[in-house]
N, C-alpha and C positions, 0 to 999 in steps of 0.2 A: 444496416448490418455491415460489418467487415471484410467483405470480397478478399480483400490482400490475406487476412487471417485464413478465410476457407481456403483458398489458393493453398497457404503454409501448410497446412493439416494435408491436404487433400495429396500435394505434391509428395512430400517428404513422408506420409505415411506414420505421422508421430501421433495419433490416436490418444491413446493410454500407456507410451514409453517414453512421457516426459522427466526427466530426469529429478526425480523426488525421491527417491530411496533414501530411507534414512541408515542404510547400512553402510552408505557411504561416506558416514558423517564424522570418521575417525578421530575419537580421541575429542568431543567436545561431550560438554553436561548432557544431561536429559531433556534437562530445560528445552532445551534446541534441537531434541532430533527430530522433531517435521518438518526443520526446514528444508527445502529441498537444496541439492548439490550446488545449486550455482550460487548460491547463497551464503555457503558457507566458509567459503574465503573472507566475507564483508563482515562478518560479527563481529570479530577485535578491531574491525580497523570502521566502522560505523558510530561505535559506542565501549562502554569502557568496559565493558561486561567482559570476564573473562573465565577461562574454565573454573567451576567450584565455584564461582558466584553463586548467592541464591538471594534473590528477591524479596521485596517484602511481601508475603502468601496470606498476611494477615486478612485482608478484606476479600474473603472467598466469598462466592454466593451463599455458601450456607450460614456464613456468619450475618452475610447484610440479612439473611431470612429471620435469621435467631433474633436479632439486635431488633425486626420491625416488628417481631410479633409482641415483643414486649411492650410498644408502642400504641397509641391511639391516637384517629384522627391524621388527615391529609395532609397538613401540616408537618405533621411529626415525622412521617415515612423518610425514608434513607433510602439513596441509592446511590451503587460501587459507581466511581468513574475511574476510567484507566487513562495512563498518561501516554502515548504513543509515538514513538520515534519513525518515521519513515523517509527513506533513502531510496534515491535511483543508482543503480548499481552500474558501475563501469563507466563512470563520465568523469569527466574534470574540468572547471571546478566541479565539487560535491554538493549536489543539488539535494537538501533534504528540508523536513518542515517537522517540527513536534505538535502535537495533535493532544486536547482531552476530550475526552468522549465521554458516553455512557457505556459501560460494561457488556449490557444487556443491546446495543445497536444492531440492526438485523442488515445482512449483508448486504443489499444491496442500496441501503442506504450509506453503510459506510465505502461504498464502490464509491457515489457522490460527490460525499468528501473527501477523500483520494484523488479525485479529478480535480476539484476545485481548489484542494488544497497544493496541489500539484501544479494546476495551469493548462491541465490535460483537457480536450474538447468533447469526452466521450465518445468519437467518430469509431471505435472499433471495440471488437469482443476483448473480454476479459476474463480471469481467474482468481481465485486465492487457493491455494496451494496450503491448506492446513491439516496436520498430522495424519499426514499422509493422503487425504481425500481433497481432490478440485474440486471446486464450488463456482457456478457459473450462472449466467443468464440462460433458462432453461430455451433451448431451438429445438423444436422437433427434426427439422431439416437436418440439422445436424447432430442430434444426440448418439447417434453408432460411432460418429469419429471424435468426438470431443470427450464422450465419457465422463460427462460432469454428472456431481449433482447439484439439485436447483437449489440454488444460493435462497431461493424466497420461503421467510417464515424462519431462515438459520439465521440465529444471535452468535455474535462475535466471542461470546463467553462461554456460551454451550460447546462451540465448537472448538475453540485451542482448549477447552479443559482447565483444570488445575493448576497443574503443573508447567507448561511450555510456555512459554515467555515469547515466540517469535516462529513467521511465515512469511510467506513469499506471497506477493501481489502479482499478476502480470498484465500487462495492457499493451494490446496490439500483439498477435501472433507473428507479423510478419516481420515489425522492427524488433519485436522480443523485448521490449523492457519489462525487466523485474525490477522489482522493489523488497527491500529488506524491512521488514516492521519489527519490531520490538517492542513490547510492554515494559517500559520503563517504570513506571510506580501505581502502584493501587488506593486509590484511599474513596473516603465513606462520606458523602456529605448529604445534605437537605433534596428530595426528590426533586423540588420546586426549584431549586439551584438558574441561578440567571445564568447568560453566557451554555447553553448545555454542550455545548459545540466548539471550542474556541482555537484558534491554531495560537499557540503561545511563542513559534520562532521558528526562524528557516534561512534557507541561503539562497541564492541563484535561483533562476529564472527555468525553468521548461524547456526542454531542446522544443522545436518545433515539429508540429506532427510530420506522420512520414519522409523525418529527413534519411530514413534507413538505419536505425540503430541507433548504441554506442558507436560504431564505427563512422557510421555517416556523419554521426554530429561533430565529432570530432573535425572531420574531411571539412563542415558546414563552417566550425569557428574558425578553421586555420586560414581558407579562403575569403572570410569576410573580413579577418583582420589586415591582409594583406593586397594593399590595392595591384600589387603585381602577380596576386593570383591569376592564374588563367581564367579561373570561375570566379572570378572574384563579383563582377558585375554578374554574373546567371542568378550568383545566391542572393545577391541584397536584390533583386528584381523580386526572386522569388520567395523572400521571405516580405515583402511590401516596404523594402528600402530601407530596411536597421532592423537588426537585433541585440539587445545588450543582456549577454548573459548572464550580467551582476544582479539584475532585478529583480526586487524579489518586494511586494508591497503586503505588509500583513495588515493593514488594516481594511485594502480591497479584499483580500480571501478572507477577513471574519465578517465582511456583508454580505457576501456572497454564503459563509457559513450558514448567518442568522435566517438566510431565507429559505434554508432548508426545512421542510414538515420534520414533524415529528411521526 
């Protein structure tokens, strides 16, 4: 569990006055008001969505139900997958990966591929941050100052609804990275579908865990690119003697996908 994370909560007092209010969301669609504040700087400049966009809303779950009941046989069944864009927010280069899913994915398996698809070690607590309600790994210890609720048994679909197109991921309370997600396109295929999991593109590499943020990682490249850093030798010591933040291998994050249960 998280130490550094509890420490954040604990010190800072930020409970349930994490900055999510969607009234502070001025002047963007509807689509997008659960995403929370910090986030909404990043939607034009993540993806090309802009105000008045509207998505394709065709493959709703009630249509994928319409479309199966007319059907017969295992075979025949349909199910929504969504196309998904996710972004670390406040880094450079832009470290993002596109993701299909299944619609119907329960969160804490799509927490997983988040990690994996990310490069992330899972060493600390997490959130998602969707229309207006945190969804977390349920701690008794800590459920008065975290205020989540339990991510386990919530579908990804159930939860942003209809209508919203995007939320905010967070991993690690104490370095703070959020993540901007996006539902980029919806469509209908074969339940049995190969691949159910597939990361289809991405850029850059993972900052390393607790280098201290966006601000640290930043502090981390400048110093490793520069043998006249003062820390120049501290960080490549302590990152195990190279980091290239160009990296990025999609065909290691789709084995790594494939090994995920369903």
């Amino acid at each position: 569990m998280c130490c550094k994370g509890r420490r954040y909560y604990a010190a800072a007092g930020t409970g349930s006055s994490r900055s999510t209010c969607k009234d502070k969301l001025g002047g963007l669609p509807d689509q997008f008001e659960a995403i929370c504040e910090h986030c909404r700087k990043a939607i034009t400049r993540t993806t090309k969505l802009r105000p008045g966009t509207v998505l394709d809303a065709s493959a709703t779950p009630a249509h994928v139900a319409a479309m199966n009941a007319s059907r017969t046989g295992p075979a025949s069944r349909l199910r929504e997958r969504w196309q998904l864009r996710i972004e670390l927010l406040d880094v450079n280069p832009p470290i993002w990966r596109r993701l299909l899913l299944p619609a119907d994915i329960a969160l804490p398996r799509l927490h997983r591929v988040f990690q994996i698809a990310l490069g992330w070690t899972d060493s600390h607590l997490h959130e998602f941050v969707i229309g207006g309600v945190r969804y977390g790994h349920a701690d008794p210890d800590w459920d008065a100052e975290l205020q989540q609720t339990d991510e386990r048994g919530v579908a990804l679909a159930r939860a942003l609804g209809p209508d919203a197109r995007g939320f905010d991921y967070v991993y690690d309370f104490g370095d703070d990275w959020h993540h901007l997600v996006v539902v980029e396109k919806r469509h209908v295929g074969p339940a049995n579908a190969d691949a159910e999991i597939f990361c289809a593109g991405g850029e850059n590499a993972c900052p390393p865990e607790d280098v201290g943020g966006p601000p640290g990682y930043a502090e981390f490249l400048a110093a490793i690119a520069d043998p006249r850093h003062k820390e120049h030798r501290n960080y490549l010591e302590w990152c195990g003697g190279g980091f290239d933040p160009a990296r990025f291998d999609r065909a290691a994050v789709n084995r790594a996908l494939g090994k995920i249960a369903a």
